[in-house]
VORO-491940 format. One record per residue (C-alpha): residue in three letters; chain; x, y, z. Coordinates in steps of 0.2 Angstrom, whole numbers, plus 5000, padded with zeros to 4 digits. Layout:
   type   mol     xx     yy     zz
    ALA     A      X      Y      Z
...
//
This chain:
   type   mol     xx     yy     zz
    UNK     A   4644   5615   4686
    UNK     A   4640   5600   4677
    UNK     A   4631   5599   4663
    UNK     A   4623   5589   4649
    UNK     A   4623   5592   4631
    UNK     A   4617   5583   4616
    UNK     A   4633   5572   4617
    UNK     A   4635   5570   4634
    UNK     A   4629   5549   4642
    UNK     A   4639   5551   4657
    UNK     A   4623   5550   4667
    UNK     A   4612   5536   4659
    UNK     A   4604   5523   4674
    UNK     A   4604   5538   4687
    UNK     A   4587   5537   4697
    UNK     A   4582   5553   4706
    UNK     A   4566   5555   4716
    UNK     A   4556   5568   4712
    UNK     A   4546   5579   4727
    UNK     A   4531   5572   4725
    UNK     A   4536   5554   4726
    UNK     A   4540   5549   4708
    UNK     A   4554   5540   4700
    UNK     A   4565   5547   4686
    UNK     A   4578   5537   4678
    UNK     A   4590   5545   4664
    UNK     A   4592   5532   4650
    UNK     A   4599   5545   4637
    UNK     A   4606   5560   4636
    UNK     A   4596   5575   4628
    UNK     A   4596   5587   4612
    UNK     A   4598   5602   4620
    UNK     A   4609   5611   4635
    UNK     A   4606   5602   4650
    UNK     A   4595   5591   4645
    UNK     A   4594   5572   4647
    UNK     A   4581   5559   4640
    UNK     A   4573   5550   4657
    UNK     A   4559   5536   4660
    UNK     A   4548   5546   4669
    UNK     A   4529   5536   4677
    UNK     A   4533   5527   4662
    UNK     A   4533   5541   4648
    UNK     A   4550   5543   4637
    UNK     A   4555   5563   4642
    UNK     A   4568   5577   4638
    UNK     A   4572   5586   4655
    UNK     A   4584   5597   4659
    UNK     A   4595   5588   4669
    UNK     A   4596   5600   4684
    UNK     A   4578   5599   4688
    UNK     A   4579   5582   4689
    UNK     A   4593   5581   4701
    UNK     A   4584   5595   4711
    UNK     A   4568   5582   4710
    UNK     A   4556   5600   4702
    UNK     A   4549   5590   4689
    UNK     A   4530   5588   4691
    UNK     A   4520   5574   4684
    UNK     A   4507   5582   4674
    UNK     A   4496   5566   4681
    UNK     A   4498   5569   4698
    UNK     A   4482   5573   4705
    UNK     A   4484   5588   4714
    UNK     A   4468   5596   4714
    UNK     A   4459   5589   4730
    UNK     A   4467   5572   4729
    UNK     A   4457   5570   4711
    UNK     A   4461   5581   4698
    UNK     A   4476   5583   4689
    UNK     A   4484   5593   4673
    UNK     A   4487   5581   4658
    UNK     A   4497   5582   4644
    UNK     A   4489   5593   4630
    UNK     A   4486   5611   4622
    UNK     A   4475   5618   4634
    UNK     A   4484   5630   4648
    UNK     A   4476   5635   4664
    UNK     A   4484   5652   4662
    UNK     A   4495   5666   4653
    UNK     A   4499   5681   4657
    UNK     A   4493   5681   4674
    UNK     A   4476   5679   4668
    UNK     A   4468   5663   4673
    UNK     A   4458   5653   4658
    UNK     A   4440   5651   4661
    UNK     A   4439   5633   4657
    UNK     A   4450   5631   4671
    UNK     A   4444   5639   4685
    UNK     A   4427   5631   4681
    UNK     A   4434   5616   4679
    UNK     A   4442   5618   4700
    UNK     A   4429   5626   4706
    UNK     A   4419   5609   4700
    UNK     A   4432   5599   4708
    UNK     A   4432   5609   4724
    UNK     A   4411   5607   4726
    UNK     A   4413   5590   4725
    UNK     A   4429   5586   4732
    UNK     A   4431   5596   4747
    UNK     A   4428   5592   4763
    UNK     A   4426   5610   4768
    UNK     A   4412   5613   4756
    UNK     A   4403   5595   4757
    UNK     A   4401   5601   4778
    UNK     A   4393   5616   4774
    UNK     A   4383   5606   4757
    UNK     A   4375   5592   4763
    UNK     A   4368   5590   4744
    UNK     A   4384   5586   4740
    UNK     A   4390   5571   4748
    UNK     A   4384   5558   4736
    UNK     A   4390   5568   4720
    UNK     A   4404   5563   4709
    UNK     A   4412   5570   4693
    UNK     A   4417   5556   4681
    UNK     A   4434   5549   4678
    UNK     A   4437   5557   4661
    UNK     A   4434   5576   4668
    UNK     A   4447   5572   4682
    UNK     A   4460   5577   4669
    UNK     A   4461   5595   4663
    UNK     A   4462   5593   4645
    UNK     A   4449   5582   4642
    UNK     A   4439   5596   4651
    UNK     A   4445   5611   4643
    UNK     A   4440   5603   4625
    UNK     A   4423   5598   4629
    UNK     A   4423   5617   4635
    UNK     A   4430   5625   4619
    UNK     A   4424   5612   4608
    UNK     A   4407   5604   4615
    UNK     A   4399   5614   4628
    UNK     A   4387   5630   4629
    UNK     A   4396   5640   4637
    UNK     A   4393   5660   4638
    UNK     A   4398   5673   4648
    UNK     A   4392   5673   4666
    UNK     A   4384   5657   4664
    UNK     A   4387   5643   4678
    UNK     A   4390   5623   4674
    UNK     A   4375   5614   4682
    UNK     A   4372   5596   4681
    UNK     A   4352   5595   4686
    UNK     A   4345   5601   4671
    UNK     A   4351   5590   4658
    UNK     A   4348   5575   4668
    UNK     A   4336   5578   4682
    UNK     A   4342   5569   4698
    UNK     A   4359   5570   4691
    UNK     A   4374   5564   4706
    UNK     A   4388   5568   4692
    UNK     A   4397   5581   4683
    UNK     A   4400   5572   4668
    UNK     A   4399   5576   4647
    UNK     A   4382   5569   4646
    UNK     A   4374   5577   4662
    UNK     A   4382   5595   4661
    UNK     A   4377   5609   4651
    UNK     A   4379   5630   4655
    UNK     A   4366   5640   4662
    UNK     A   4362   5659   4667
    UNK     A   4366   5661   4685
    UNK     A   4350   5666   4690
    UNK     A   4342   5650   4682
    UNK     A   4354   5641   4691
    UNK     A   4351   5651   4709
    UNK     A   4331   5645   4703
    UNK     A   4333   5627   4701
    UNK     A   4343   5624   4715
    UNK     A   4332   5634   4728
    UNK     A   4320   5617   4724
    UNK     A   4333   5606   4735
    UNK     A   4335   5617   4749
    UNK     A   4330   5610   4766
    UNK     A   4326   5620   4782
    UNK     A   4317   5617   4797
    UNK     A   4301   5621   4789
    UNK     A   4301   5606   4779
    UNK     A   4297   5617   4764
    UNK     A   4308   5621   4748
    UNK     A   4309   5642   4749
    UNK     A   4299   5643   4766
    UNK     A   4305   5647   4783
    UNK     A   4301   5654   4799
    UNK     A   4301   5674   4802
    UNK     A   4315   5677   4813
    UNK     A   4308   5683   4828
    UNK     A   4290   5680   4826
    UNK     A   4279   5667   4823
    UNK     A   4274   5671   4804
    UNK     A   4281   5659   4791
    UNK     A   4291   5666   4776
    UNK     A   4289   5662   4759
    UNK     A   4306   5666   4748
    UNK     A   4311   5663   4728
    UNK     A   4323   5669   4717
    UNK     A   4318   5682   4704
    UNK     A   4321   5678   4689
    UNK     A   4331   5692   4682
    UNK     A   4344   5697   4698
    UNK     A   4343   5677   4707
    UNK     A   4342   5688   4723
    UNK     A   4326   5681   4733
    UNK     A   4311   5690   4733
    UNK     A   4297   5691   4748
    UNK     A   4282   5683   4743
    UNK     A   4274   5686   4761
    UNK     A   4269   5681   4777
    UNK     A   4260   5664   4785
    UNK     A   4253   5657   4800
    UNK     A   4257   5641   4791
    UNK     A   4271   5634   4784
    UNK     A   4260   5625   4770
    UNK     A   4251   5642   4768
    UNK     A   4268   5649   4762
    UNK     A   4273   5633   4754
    UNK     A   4258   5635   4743
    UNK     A   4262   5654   4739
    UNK     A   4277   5648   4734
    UNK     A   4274   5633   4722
    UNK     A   4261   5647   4714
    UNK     A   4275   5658   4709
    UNK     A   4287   5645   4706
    UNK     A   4277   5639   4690
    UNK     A   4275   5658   4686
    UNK     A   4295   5658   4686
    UNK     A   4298   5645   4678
    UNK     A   4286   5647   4662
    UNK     A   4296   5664   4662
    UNK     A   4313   5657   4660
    UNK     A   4307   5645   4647
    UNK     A   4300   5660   4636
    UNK     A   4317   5671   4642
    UNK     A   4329   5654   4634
    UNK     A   4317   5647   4621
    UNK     A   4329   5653   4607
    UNK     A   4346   5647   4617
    UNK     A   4340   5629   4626
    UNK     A   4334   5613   4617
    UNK     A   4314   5611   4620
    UNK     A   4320   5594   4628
    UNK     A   4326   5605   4643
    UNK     A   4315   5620   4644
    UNK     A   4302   5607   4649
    UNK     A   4314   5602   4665
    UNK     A   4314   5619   4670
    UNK     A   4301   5618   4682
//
């Protein structure tokens, strides 16, 4: 079998196409075993010869996530060890809220939202995750709170929450046939349900039963603000005043 080694020229000016459409020409040969030095989407490269042949080498700027996201070149992994990085699977569950068609179907919310250009790459992800962000275990990335009406994922509209908080604020955009954030009809009967999120678990709690759906909407709002002076004196020492006074 043919190989290269740091002597070996023979196959400088050879173009290979790569499976996901890329061009790879060899312009020198390489320093190690096998390898060769090739133009590759403009970047200077050392490749093992074989795998460019075999057209396996993978652009790290091919966006491959959703048709947006892409890898990058840098120190952050997405795994090791068969143990996925946390700043990763955040960083695809993101893409996959706002990038897949599947979940903007069943998320209406979604379909004006965008993340911006810079956190389509990994990398510049992971360091705002490591090196800039709040993050804490079980906490979830929102992008309302920071910037109220917010339509992007971005390092200046994101910051981490608890769950539950999250489960909270985002109970204020849901809409149903009642017209009311948290209030439904009874399945069944002609009552109208009034429904929030407690504050501790995020499951939903009963608040009672209405003839009206502006009765319930009422009971609701009434223990809405209840809840929400209750997170701001639960995160008072965690979360700038500037957006305890958004929780609402």
């Amino acid at each position: 079998m043919e190989t290269l080694n740091k002597y070996s020229r023979s196959h400088i000016g050879e173009e290979h196409t790569t499976k996901e459409g890329y061009t790879i020409k060899v312009i020198d040969g390489g320093t190690k075993l096998n390898h060769c030095l090739v133009d590759f989407d403009s970047r200077i490269m050392e490749i093992d010869y074989r795998c460019v042949k075999r057209g396996t080498v993978k652009n790290p700027y091919h966006p491959t996530m959703y048709g947006i996201g892409y890898l990058g070149i840098g120190k952050f992994k997405t795994a090791a060890n068969r143990k996925i990085f946390k700043p990763y699977s955040i960083w695809k569950d993101m893409l996959e809220r706002v990038y897949s068609e599947k979940h903007r179907k069943a998320n209406p919310t979604y379909a004006n939202v965008t993340v911006c250009k810079e956190w389509h790459n990994y990398q510049i992800f992971a360091e705002w995750f490591y090196e800039k962000s709040n993050y804490q275990k079980g906490w979830e990335l929102d992008k309302d709170l920071l910037s109220i009406g917010s339509k992007q994922y971005s390092p200046n509209t994101c910051i981490f929450i608890p769950k539950a908080l999250n489960t909270f604020l985002a109970n204020l955009y849901i809409t149903n046939k009642s017209g009311y954030p948290g209030v439904c009809l009874y399945k069944g009967y002609t009552k109208y349900v009034a429904r929030i999120p407690d504050v501790n678990t995020g499951k939903r709690i009963n608040l009672g039963y209405f003839d009206t759906a502006k009765e319930a909407s009422k009971a609701y709002e009434k223990e809405r603000i209840n809840q929400a002076n209750i997170w701001k004196t639960k995160l008072k020492d965690v979360l700038p005043e500037v957006i305890l006074n958004n929780i609402k």
